[in-house]
C-alpha positions as CSV (number, residue, x, y, z in Angstrom):
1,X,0.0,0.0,0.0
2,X,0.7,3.5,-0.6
3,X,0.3,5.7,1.1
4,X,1.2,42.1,13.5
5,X,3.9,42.3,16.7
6,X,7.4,42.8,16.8
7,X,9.9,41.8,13.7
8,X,12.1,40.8,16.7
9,X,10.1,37.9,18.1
10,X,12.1,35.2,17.8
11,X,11.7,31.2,16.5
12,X,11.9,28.4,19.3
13,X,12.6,25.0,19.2
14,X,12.7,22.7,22.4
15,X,13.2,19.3,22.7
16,X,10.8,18.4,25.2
17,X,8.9,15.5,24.3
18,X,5.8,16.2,26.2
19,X,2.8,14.8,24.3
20,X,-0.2,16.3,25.1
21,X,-2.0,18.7,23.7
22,X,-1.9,22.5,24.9
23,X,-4.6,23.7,26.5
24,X,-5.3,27.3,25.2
25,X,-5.8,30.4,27.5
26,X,-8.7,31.9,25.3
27,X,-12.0,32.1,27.1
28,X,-13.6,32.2,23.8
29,X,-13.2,31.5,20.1
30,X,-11.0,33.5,18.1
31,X,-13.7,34.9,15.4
32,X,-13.5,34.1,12.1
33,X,-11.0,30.8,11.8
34,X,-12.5,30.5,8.2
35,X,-10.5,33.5,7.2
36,X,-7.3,33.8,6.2
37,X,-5.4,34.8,8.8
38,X,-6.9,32.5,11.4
39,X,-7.0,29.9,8.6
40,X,-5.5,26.9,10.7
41,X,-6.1,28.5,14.7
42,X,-7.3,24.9,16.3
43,X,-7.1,26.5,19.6
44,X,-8.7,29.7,19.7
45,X,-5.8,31.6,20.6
46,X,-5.3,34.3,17.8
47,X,-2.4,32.4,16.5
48,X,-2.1,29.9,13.5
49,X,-0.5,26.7,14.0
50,X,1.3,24.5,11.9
51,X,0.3,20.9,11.3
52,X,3.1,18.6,9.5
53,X,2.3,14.9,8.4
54,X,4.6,12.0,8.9
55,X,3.1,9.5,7.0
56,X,5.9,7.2,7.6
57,X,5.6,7.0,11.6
58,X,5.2,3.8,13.2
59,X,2.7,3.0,15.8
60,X,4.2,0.9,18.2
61,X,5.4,-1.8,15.7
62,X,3.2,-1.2,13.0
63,X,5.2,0.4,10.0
64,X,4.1,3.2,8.5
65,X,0.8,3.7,10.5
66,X,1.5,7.8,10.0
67,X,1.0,10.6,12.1
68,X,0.1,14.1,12.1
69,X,1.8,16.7,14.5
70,X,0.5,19.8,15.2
71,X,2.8,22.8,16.8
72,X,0.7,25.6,17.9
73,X,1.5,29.4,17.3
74,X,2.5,32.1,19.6
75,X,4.2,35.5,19.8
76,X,7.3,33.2,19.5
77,X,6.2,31.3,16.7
78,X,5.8,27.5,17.0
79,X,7.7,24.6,19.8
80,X,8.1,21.7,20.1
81,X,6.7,22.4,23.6
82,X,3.3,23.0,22.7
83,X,1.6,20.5,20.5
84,X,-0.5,17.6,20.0
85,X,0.4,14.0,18.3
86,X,-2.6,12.5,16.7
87,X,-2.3,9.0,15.3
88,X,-5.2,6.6,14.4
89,X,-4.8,5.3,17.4
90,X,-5.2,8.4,19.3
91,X,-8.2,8.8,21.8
92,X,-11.5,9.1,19.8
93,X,-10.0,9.5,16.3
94,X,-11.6,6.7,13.7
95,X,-9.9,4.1,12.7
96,X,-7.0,1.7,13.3
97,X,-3.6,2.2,12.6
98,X,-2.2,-0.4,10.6
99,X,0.6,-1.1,8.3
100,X,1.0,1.7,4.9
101,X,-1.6,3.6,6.1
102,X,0.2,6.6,5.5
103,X,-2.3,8.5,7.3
104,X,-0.6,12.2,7.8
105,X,-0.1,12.1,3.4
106,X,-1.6,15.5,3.4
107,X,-3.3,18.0,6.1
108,X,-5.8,20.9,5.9
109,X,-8.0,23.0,7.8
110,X,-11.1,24.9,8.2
111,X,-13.7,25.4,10.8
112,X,-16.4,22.9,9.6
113,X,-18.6,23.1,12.4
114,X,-18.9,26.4,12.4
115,X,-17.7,26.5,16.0
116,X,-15.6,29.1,16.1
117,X,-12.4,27.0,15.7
118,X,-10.1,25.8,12.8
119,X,-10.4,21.8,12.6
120,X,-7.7,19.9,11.2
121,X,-8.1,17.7,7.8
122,X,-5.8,14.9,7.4
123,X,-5.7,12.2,4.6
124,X,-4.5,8.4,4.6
125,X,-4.0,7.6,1.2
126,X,-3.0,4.2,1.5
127,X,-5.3,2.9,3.3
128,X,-7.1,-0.1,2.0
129,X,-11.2,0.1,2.7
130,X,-13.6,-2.5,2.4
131,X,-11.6,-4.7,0.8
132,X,-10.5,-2.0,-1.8
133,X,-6.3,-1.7,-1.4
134,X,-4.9,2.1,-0.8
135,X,-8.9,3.7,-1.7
136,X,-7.6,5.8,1.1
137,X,-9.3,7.7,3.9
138,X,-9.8,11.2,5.3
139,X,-10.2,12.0,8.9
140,X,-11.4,15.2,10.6
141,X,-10.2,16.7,14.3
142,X,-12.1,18.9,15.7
143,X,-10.9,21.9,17.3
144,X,-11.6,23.2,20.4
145,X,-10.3,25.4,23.5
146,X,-8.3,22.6,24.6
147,X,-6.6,22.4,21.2
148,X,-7.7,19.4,19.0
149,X,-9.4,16.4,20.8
150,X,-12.1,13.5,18.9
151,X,-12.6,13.4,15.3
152,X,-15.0,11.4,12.1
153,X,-14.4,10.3,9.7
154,X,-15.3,11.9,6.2
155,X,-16.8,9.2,3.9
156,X,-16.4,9.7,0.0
157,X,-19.6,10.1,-2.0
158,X,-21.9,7.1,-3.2
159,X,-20.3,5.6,-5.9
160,X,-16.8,6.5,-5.0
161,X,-14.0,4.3,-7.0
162,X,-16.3,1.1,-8.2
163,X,-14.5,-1.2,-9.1
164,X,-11.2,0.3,-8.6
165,X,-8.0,-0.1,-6.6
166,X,-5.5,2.5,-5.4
167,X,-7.9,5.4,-5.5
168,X,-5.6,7.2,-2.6
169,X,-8.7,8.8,-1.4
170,X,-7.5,12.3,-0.1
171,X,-4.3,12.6,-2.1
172,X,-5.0,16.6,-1.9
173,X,-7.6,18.5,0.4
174,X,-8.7,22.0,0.0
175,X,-11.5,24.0,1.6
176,X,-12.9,27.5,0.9
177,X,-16.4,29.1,1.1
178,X,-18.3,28.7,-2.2
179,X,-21.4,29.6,-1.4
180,X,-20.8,32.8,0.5
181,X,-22.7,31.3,3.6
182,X,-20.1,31.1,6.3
183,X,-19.5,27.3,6.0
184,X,-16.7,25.8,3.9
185,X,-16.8,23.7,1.1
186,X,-14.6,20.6,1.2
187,X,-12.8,18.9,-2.1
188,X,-11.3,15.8,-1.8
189,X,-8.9,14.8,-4.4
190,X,-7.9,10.9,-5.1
191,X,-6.4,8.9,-8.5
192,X,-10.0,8.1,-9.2
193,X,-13.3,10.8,-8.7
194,X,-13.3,13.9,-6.6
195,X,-15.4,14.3,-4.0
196,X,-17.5,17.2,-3.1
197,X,-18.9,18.5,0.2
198,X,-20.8,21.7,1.1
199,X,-20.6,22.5,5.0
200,X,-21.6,22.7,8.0
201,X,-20.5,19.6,9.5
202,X,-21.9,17.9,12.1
203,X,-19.7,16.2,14.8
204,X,-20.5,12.3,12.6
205,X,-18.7,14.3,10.1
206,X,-21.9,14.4,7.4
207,X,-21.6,17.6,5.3
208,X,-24.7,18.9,4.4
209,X,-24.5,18.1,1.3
210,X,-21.8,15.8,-0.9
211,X,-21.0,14.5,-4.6
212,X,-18.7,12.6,-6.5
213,X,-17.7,14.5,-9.9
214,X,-17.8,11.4,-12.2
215,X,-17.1,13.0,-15.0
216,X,-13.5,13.3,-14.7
217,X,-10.6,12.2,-12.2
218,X,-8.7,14.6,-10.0
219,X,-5.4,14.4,-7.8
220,X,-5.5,18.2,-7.1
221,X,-8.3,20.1,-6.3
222,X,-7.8,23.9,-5.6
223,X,-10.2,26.5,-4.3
224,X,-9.7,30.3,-3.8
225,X,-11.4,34.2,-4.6
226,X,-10.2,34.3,-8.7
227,X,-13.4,37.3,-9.1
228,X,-13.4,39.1,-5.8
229,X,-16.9,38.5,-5.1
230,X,-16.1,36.7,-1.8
231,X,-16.4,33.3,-2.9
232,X,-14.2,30.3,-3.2
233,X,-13.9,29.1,-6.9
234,X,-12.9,25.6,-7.8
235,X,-10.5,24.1,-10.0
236,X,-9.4,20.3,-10.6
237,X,-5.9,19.2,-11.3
238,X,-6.6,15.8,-13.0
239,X,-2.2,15.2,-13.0
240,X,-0.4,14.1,-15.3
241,X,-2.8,11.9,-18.5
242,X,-2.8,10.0,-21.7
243,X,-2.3,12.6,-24.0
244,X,-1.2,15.4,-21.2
245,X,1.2,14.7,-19.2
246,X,1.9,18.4,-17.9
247,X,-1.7,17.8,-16.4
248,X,-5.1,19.6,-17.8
249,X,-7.0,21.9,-15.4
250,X,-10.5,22.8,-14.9
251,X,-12.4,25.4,-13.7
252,X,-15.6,23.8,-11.7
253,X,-19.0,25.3,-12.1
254,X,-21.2,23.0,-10.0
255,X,-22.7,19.5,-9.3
256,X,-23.2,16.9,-12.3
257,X,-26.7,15.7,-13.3
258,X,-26.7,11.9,-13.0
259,X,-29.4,12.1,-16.7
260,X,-27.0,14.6,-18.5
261,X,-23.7,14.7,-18.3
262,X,-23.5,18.3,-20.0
263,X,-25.1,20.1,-16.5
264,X,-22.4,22.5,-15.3
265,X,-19.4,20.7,-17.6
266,X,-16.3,22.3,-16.1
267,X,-14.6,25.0,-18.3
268,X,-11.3,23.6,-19.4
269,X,-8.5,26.0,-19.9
270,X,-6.5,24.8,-22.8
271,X,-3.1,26.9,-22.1
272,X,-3.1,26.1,-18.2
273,X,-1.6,23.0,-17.1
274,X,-0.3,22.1,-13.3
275,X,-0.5,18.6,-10.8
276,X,-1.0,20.7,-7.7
277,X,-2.0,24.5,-7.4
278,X,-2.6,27.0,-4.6
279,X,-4.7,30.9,-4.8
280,X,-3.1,34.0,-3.7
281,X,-3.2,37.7,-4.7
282,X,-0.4,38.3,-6.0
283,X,-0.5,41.4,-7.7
284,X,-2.7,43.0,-5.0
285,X,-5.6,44.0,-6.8
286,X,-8.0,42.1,-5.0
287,X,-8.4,38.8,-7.2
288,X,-6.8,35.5,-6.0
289,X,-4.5,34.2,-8.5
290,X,-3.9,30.7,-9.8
291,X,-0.4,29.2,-9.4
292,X,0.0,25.8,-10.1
293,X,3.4,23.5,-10.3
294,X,4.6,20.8,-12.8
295,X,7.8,19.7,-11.7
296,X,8.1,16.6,-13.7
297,X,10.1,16.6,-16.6
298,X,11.1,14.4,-19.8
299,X,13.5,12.7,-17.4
300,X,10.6,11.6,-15.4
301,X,7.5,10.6,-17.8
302,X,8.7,7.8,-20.5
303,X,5.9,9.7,-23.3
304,X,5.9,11.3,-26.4
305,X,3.4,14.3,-25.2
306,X,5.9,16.5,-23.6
307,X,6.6,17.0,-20.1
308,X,7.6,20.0,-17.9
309,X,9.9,22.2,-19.2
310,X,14.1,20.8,-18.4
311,X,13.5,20.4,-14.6
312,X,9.9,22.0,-13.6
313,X,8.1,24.7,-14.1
314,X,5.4,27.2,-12.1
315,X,2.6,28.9,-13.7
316,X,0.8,32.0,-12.6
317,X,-3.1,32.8,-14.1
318,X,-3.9,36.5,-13.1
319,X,-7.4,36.6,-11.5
320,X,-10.0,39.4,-12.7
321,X,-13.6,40.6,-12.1
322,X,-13.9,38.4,-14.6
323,X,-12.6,35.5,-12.9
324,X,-9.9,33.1,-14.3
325,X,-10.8,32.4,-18.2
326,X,-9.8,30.1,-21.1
327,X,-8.7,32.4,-23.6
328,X,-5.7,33.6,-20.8
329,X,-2.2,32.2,-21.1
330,X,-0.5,32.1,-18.0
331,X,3.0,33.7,-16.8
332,X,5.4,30.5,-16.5
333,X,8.5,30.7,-14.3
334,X,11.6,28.0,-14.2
335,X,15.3,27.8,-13.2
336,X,16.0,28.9,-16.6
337,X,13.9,32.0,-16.2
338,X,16.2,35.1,-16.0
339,X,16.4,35.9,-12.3
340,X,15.2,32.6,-11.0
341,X,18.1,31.2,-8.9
342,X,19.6,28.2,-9.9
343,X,19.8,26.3,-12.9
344,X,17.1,24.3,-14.7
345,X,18.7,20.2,-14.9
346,X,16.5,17.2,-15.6
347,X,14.7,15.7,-12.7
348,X,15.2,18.9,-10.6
349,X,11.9,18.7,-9.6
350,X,11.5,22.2,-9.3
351,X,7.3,23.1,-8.7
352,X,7.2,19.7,-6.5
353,X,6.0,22.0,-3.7
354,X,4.8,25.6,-3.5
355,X,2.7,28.2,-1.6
356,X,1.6,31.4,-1.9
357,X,1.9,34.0,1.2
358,X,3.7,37.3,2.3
359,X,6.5,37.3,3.9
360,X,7.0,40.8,4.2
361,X,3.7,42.7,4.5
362,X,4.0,44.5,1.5
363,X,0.5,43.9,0.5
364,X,1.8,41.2,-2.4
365,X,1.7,37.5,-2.0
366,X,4.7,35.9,-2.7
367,X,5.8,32.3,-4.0
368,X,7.9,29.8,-2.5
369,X,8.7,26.8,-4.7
370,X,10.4,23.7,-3.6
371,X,12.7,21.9,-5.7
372,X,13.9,18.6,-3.7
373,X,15.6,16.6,-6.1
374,X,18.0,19.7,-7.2
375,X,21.3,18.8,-6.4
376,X,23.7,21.2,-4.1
377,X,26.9,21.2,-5.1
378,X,28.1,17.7,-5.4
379,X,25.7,16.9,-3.4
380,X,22.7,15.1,-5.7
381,X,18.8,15.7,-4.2
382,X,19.9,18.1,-1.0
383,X,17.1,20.0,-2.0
384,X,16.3,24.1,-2.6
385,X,13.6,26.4,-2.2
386,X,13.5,29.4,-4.0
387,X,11.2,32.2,-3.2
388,X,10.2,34.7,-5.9
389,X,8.3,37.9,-4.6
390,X,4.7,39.2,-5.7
391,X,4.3,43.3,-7.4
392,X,1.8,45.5,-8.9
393,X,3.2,44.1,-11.8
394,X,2.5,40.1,-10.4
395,X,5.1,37.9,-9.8
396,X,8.6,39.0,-10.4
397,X,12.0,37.4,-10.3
398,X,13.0,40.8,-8.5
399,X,14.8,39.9,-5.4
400,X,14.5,36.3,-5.5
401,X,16.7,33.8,-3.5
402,X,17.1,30.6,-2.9
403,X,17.7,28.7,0.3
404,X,19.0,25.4,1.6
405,X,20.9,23.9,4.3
406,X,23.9,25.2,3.5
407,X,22.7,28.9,3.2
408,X,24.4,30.8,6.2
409,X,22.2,31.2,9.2
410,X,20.2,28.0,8.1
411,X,21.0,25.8,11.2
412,X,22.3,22.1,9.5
413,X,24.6,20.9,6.4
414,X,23.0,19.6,2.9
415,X,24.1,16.1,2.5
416,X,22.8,14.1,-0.3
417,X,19.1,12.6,-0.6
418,X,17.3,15.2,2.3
419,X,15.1,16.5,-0.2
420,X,14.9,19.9,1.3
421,X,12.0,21.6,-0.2
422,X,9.7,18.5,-1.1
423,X,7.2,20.2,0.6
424,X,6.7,24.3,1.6
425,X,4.4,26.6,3.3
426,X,3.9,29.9,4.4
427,X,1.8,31.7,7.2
428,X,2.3,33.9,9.7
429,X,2.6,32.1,13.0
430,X,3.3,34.6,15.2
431,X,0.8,37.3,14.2
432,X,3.5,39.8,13.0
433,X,1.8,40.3,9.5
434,X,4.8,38.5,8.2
435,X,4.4,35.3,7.0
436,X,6.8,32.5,8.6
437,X,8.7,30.3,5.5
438,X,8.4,26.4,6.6
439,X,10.6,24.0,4.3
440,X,10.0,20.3,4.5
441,X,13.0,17.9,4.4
442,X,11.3,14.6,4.9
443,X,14.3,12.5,4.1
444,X,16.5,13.9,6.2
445,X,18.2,11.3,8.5
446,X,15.4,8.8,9.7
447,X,12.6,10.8,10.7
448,X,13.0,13.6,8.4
449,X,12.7,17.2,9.3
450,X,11.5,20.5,8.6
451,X,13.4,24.0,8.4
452,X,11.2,27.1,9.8
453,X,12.7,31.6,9.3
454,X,10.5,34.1,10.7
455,X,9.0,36.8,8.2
456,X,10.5,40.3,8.0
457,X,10.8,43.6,5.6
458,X,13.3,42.5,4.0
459,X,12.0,38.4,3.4
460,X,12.9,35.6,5.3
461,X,15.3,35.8,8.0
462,X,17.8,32.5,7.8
463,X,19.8,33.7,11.2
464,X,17.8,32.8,14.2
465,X,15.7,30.2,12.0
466,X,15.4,26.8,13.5
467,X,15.5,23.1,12.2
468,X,12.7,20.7,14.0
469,X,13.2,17.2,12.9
470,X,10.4,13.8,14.1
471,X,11.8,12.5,16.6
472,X,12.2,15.7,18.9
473,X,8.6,16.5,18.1
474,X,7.0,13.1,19.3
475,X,7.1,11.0,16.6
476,X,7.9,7.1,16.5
477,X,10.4,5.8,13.9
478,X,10.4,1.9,12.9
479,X,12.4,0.4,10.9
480,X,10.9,3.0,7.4
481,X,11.8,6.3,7.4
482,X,9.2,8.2,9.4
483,X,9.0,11.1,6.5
484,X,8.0,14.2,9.2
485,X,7.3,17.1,6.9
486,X,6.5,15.0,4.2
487,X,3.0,17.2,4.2
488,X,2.3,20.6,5.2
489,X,-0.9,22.7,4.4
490,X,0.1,24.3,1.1
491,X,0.1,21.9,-1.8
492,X,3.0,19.4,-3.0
493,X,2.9,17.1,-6.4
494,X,1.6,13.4,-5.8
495,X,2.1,10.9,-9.3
């Protein structure tokens, strides 16, 4: 199976092992934790937190159960000293832990209950189901004062993957308001259908409503403002196919009709490829904008449609009053892009991972873009991360820079195979307005680790940054590499 305060707070890391969750000091729930800035607040604090999947953790002897650990924001960012390891075999979670689960493949959030607090999403790809190997599962934890505590399960739609094997139900999650009532939408992406679900949820985890789109398959599903009319839009990601390898995408525009399969057919957009994709305003005009990531090339797929361009590529579509449309032609970035650091090589894998976010309250969201399999030096798959910065003008290669664990003031050495960067994110942690730039190394030594600068003026700060790696933040490592920070909440490339 298969799985705003000071610019001088500072970053800690501890070692303490405590296990438990934090309880929070709020009396009440922060308001709002379905906007952005409160996106992923589980506890009710004012203060996002950061959830990181290790879906290689063992459970006691049972290899590559997963888990999901959650760090909870503060004035001083995140520690190891306050979170909360959740397992399937954590108290009043669903399910059992068992062998390639991979549960902790990806994580989300939103407040689905409407209860004031963010709840945690998490996906188990490989987890076989009714007899059905890797159709995968998705689990929600519900937040709460106490931090997060019980959860449900989130069953697919009717239907789901008949007849089919290795659907990896909940290869990508991503939530938004579509409806412009207050309670997120879910979508659910797999190797096989994508699931629907309009909120509230109750505490079972039943959505209000739900739907398989049987139309077409999905790995990434992506949701985000592109019109500025304050609701999410939707776009499927069906990954690489025959015929398109650099992966069609889709603009949603509603539930099928089971007697005609023309009701609300997506709108394809023809010059717009991408396996994984995440909204942002980039340009600051008040439209989310499309980025999406291809970072396989010719190296990688074994077909005569072409590939990504000479290791991975980004692409930005622009959103408008009009929305995203199919006549546009996106902006596409790679290391052979003037300004982009680095150097575009086969299998660089540059794309594998991004997210959009700003990390120095300019009013412009800015891209990070991982690029694991890059080699440093000698030094083959250490791993980069490049950041290039949003404008007026969109996304520009204007003071871009690249990291990785040899950059000074990154704690750490590169050595071959960590895969630094197989998985970003950024959000502001600490409340500064800044947004903190997390870097996933999950194959670095055992466990595998994760890399985490505060936000500033001037970008990223690597001096005073800290390195958290599994082990120190409570998970278990078997005899498989526990792969902690294999999954953060922004969106990395599944095949």
């Amino acid at each position: 199976m298969r799985r705003a305060v000071t610019a001088a707070a500072v970053l800690v890391a501890s070692l303490a092992t405590a296990l438990t969750p934090v309880t929070s000091s709020a009396a009440a729930p922060h308001k709002g934790a379905n906007t952005a800035g409160v996106q992923d607040d589980f506890n009710g604090d004012g203060y996002r937190d950061l959830a990181i999947g290790a879906p290689g953790a063992a459970n006691g002897t049972v290899e590559e159960a997963g888990s999901v650990v959650v760090l909870y924001g503060s004035a001083s960012s995140v520690s190891t000293t306050r979170r909360a390891v959740i397992t399937q075999a954590s108290a009043g979670i669903p399910g059992t832990a068992e062998e390639s689960d991979r549960f902790g493949g990806t994580v989300g959030s939103a407040d689905l209950d409407r209860d004031g607090y963010a709840d945690l999403i998490v996906g188990a790809p490989g987890e076989d189901v009714d007899g059905a190997e890797s159709r995968g599962s998705v689990t929600v934890v519900w937040g709460g004062s106490g931090g997060l505590k019980g959860g449900a399960s989130i069953a697919p739609p009717a239907g789901y993957g008949e007849g089919r094997t290795y659907c990896r139900f909940g290869l990508s999650i991503a939530t938004g308001d579509m409806n412009g009532d207050g309670a997120p939408e879910v979508g659910i992406g797999s190797g096989c259908e994508p699931a629907s679900y309009s909120g509230p949820f109750t505490r079972t985890g039943r959505a209000a409503d739900r739907y398989r789109e049987w139309r077409k398959n999905a790995r990434g599903v992506v949701m985000g403002d592109v019109n500025g009319d304050g609701r999410a839009e939707r776009f499927y990601l069906a990954g690489p196919t025959d015929g398109d390898i650099r992966g069609p995408v889709t603009l949603d525009t509603g539930a099928p009709d089971s007697g005609d399969p023309s009701v609300n057919r997506g709108i394809d957009l023809p010059y717009a490829d991408g396996h994984a994709g995440q909204i942002g305003d980039i340009n600051g005009d008040g439209y989310g904008d499309l980025v999406t990531g291809i970072a396989g090339d010719d190296s990688h797929f074994n077909d005569p449609t072409p590939a990504a361009r000479r290791g991975g590529e980004i692409q930005v579509l622009y959103g408008s009053a009009q929305g995203i449309t199919a006549q546009q032609k996106p902006k596409v970035f790679h290391q052979d892009t003037a300004g982009v650091p680095g150097k575009a090589e086969w299998g660089d894998w540059f794309g594998q991972s991004l997210s959009v976010g700003d990390v120095d309250a300019d009013g412009y969201a800015d891209v990070l873009i991982g690029s694991p399999e890059e080699a440093v030096g000698s030094l083959a798959s250490a791993g980069t991360a490049v950041l290039l910065r949003g404008s007026a003008a969109g996304l520009t290669t204007a003071k871009a820079a690249a990291y990785t664990q040899n950059t000074a003031g990154v704690p750490g050495t590169a050595e071959a195979g960590d895969g630094f960067g197989a998985t970003v994110h950024l959000a502001d942690l600490n409340k500064d307005g800044k947004a903190e730039t997390v870097v996933g190394a999950p194959t670095e030594n055992s466990d595998g680790c994760f890399w985490v600068a505060r936000g500033s003026a001037s970008g990223p700060l690597p001096n005073g940054s800290v390195n958290v790696c599994g082990k120190a933040a409570g998970i278990t490592v078997g005899e498989m590499n526990g792969y902690f920070g294999a999954a953060l909440a922004s969106p990395h490339v599944e095949n």
